[in-house]
C-alpha positions in Angstrom: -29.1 -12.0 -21.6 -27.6 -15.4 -21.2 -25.7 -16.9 -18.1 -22.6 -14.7 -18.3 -22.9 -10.5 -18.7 -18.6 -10.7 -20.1 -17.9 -8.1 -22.4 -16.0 -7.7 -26.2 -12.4 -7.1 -25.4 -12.5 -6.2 -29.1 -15.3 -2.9 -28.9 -12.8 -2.0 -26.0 -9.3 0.4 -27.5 -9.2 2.6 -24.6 -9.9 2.3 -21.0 -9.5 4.3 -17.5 -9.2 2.3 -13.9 -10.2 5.1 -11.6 -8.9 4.5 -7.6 -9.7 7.3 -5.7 -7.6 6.0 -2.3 -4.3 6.1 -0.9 -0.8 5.0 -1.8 -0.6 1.7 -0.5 -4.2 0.9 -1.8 -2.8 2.1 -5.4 0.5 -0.1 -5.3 -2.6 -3.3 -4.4 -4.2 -2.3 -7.7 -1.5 -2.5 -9.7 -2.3 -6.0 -10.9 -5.5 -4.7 -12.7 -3.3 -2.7 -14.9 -0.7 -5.8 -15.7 -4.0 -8.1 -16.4 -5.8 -5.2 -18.4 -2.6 -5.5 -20.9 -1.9 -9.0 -20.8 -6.0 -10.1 -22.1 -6.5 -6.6 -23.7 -2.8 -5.9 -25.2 -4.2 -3.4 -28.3 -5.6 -1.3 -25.9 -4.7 2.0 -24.6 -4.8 2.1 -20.5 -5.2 5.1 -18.1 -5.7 5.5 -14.1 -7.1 8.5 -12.4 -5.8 8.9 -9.0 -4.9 11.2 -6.5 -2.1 13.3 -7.2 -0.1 12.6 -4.2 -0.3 8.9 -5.6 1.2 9.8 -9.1 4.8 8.0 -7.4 3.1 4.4 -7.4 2.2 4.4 -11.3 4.5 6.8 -12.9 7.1 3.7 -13.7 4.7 1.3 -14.3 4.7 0.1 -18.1 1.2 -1.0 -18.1 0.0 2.4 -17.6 -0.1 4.4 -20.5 -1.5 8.0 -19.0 -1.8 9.1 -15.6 -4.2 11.7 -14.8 -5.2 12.8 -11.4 -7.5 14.4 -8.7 -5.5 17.6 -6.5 -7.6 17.2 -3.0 -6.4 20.4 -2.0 -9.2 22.1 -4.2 -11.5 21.2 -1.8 -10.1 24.2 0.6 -11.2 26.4 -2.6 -14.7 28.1 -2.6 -17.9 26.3 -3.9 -17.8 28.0 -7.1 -14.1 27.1 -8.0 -14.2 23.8 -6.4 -17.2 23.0 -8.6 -15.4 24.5 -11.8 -12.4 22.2 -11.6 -14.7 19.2 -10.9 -16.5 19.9 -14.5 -13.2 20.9 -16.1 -12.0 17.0 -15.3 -15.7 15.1 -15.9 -15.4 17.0 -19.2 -11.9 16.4 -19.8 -12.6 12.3 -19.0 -15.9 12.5 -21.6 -13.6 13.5 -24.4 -11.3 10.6 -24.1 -13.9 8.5 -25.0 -13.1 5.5 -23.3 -14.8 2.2 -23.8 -14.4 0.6 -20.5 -14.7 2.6 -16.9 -12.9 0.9 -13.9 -13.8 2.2 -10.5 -12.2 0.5 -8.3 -13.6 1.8 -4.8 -17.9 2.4 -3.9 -17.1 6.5 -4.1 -19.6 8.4 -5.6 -16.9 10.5 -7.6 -15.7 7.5 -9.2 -19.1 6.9 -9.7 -19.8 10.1 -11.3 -16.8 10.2 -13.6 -18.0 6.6 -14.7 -21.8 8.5 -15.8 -20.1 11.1 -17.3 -17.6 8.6 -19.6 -20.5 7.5 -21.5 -18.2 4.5 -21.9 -20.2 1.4 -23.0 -18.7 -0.7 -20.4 -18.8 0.9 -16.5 -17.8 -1.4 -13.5 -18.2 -0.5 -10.4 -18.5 -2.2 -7.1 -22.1 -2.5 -5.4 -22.7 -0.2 -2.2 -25.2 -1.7 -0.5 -27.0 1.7 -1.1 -24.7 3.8 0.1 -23.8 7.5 -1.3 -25.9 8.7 -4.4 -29.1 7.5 -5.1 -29.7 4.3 -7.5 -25.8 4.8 -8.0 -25.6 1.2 -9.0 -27.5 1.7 -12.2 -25.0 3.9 -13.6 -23.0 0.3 -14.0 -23.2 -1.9 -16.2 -21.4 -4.5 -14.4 -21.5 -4.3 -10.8 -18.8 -6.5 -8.7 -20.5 -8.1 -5.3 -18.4 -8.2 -2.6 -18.7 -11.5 -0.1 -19.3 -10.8 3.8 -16.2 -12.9 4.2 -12.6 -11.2 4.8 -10.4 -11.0 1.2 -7.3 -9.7 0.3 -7.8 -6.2 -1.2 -5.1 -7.4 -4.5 -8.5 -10.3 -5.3 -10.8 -7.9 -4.1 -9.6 -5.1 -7.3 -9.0 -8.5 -9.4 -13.0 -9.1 -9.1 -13.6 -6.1 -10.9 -11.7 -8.2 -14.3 -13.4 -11.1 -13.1 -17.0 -9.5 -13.9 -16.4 -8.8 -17.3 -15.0 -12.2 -18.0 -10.9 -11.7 -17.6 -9.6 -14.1 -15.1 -5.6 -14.4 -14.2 -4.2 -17.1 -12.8 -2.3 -16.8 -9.6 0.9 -16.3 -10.9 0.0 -13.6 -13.2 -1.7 -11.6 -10.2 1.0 -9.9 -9.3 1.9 -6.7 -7.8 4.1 -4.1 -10.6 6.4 -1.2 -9.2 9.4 -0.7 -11.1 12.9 1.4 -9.1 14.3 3.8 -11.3 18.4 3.8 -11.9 18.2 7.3 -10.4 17.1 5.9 -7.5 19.2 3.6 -7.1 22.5 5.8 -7.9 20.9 8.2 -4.9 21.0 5.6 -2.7 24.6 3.8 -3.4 26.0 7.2 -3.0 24.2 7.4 0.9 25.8 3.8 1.1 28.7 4.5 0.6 29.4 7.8 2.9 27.8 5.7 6.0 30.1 2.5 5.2 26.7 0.4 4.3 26.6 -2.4 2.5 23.6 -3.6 0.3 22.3 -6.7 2.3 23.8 -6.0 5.4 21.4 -3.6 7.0 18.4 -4.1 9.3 15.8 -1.0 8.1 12.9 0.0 10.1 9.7 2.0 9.4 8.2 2.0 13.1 5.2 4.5 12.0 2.0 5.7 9.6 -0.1 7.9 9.8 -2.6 5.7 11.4 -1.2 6.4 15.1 -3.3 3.5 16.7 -0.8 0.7 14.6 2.1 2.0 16.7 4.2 -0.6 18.4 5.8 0.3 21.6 9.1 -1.3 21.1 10.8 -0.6 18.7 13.4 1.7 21.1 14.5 -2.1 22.5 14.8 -3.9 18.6 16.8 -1.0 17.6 19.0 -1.8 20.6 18.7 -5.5 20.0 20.2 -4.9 16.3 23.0 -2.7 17.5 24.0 -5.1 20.5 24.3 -7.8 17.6 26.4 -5.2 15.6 23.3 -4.7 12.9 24.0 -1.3 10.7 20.6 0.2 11.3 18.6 2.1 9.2 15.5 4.2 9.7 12.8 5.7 7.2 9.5 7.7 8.2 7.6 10.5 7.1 8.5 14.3 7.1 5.8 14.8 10.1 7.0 16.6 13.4 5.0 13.9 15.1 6.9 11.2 13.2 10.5 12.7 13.2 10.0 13.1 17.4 9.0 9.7 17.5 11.8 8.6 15.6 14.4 10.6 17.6 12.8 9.3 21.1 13.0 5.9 19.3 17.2 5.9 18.4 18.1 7.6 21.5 21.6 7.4 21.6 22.5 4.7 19.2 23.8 5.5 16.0 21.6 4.7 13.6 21.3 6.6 10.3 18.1 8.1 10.7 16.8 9.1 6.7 13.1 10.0 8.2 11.7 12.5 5.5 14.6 11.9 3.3 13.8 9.4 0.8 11.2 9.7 -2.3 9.4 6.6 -2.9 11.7 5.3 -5.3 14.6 5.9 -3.1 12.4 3.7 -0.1 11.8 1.0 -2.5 15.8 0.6 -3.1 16.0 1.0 0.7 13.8 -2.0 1.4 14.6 -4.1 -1.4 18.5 -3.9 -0.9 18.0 -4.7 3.1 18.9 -7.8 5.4 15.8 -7.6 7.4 13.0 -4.8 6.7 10.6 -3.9 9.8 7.7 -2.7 9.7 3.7 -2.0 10.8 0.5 -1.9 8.2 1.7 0.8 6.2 2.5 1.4 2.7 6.0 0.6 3.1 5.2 -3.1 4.3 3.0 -3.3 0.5 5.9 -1.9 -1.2 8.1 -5.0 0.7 5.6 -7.5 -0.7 5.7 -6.0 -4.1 9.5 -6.3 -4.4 10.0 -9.9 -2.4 12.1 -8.2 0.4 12.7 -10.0 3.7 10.1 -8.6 5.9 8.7 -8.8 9.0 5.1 -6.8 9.9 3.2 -6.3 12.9 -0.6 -6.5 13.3 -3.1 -5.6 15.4 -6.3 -4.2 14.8 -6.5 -4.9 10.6 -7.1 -7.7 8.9 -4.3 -9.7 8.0 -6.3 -12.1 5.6 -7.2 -8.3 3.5 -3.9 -6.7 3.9 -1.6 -9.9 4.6 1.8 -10.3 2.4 0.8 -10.9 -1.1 2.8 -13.4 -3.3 6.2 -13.0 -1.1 7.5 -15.6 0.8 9.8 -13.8 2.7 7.2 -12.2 4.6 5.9 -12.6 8.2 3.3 -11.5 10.5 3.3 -10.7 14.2 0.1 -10.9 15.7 -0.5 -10.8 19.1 -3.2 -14.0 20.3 -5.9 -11.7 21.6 -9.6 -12.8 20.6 -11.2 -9.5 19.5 -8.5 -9.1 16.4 -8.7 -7.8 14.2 -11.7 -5.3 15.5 -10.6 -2.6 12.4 -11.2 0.0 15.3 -8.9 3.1 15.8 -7.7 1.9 19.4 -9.5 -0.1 21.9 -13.0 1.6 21.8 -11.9 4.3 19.6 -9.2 5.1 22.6 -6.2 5.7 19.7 -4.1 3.4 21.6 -4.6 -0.9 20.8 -3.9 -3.0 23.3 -3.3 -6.0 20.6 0.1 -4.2 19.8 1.5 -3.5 22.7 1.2 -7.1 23.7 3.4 -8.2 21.0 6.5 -8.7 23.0 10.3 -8.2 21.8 10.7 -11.7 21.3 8.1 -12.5 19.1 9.6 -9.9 16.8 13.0 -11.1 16.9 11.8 -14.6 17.1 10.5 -14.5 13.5 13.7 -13.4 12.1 15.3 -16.5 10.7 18.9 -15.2 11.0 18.4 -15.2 14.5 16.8 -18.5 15.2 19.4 -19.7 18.1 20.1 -16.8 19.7 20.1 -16.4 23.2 16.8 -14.3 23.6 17.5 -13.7 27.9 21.1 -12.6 27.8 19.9 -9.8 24.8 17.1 -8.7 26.8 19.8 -8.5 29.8 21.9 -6.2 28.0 18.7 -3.8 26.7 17.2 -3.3 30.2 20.5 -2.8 32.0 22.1 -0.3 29.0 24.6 -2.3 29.2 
């Protein structure tokens, strides 16, 4: 074998990216599927995902199929459960692709790649974690360095290995708003007097309750004593529609939590003044349509989930040493520290339309409800 293990784009006419993670992590892969097309353009390419995740790629028109993985068949018995899981290994060996993708160290990605019989399997190395000598089922195995990376270079490697490597530009991130969307959304617009552009829309929650920023109730206020139209989004939770409520109090804000599709939140957040948000999916859908954003921080990486490729992005990061720790609360307590001591006015302070504005008096107003 000589210096280089790259493969034969031209043995490859059909291939399947597997990512066996979450929505945002899918929307950070969707650069392997642009590259995959631009240096491989005769062939045919498929993802296998989650179901729940279908949303991300379904639009995308550098996906040819989308196939997926329903986790709720792991409530079934052992005996169904296992069924299904053969029904789909089999179904995946008789698309005979030529080049397996997995982008995550799973053993299920790494037992769809065995069962491929592709010529070409990547995968990413374990450090001997899960199955057993699961490395060898790869033929081209993408090391990870010690060093933090942004997950969109970290899928990218997996191209890199077999000898397809994008520059910057072209590493970009692909999610495309359907008109239907968008005709959804003008309609909301239009009965709550709202103007595209002249909105300030938050997403103060994820699932992940340890990101949660404690202030939000005072920026909301802070918008509506500078006569913002406020908009908020969230998930159809009971936790998250309480929080929301305790969060907009008594100012009238249109509150769409558990309303929106994903398309419908992508026209929500591209067509806003100002979009707020923590580490959630919505703050990678921002980056992957440019919109004015500002994110907090606080126990993940920035550098590995930091705004990709938008400038109109900013950070808030509280200046505490042990950040990021990537631990669910301070000592596993659910609650961070690092977020709560991001004050009001470092939020507001990264907004450039409020650059000279008189931080005291509006902090005046909040605390005295006046």
């Amino acid at each position: 074998m000589g210096y280089t293990n790259y493969i034969d784009t031209n043995d490859v006419k059909k291939i399947l990216v597997v990512k066996y993670r979450h929505l945002g992590d899918i929307l950070l892969s969707t650069s392997v599927f642009y590259n995959l097309k631009r240096f491989i353009p005769h062939a045919k390419v498929d993802a296998l995902i989650y179901k729940d995740c279908v949303s991300i790629l379904k639009n995308n028109p550098y996906v040819d199929d989308i196939f997926y993985y329903d986790r709720s068949i792991k409530k079934l018995s052992f005996f169904k459960k296992l069924v299904k899981e053969l029904k789909l290994l089999f179904f995946i060996k008789k698309q005979k692709y030529d080049l397996v993708i997995n982008l995550t160290e799973g053993d299920r990605g790494a037992i769809i790649a065995f069962f491929s019989k592709a010529k070409y399997k990547v995968g990413f190395f374990s450090e001997k974690k899960g199955l057993f000598k699961k490395e060898k089922i790869f033929t081209h195995l993408v090391k990870s360095p010690k060093t933090n990376r942004h997950a969109v270079e970290r899928n990218l490697d997996a191209l890199r290995i077999i000898g397809i490597f994008p520059e910057y530009s072209e590493r970009k991130l692909i999610f495309h708003i359907p008109k239907k969307a968008r005709h959804s959304m003008k309609v909301i617009f239009e009965k709550n007097n709202i103007k595209v552009k002249n909105y300030v829309l938050i997403h103060p929650n994820t699932r992940w309750r340890f990101k949660y920023w404690d202030k939000f109730d005072q920026l909301i206020k802070f918008h509506y004593l500078n006569g913002d139209k406020i908009i908020i989004v969230s998930g159809n939770d009971e936790y998250e529609k309480e929080l929301v409520k305790k969060i907009i109090k008594d100012i009238p804000a249109l509150d769409l939590t558990g309303k929106t599709s994903i398309d419908e939140l992508a026209y929500l957040i591209a067509m806003s003044k100002m979009f707020y948000a923590i580490d959630s999916f919505s703050y990678h859908l921002a980056n992957a349509l440019k919109a004015n954003l500002i994110a907090l921080f606080g126990p993940t990486c920035d550098i590995s989930w930091g705004p990709w490729q938008n400038k109109n992005a900013k950070i808030v990061v509280a200046n505490v040493p042990c950040r990021p720790c990537h631990i669910d609360g301070c000592g596993g307590s659910k609650v961070s520290e690092c977020m709560k001591d991001i004050s009001l006015e470092d939020v507001i302070s990264a907004n450039p339309f409020y650059e000279n504005i008189d931080l005291k008096l509006i902090e005046e107003k909040i605390f005295c409800n006046k």
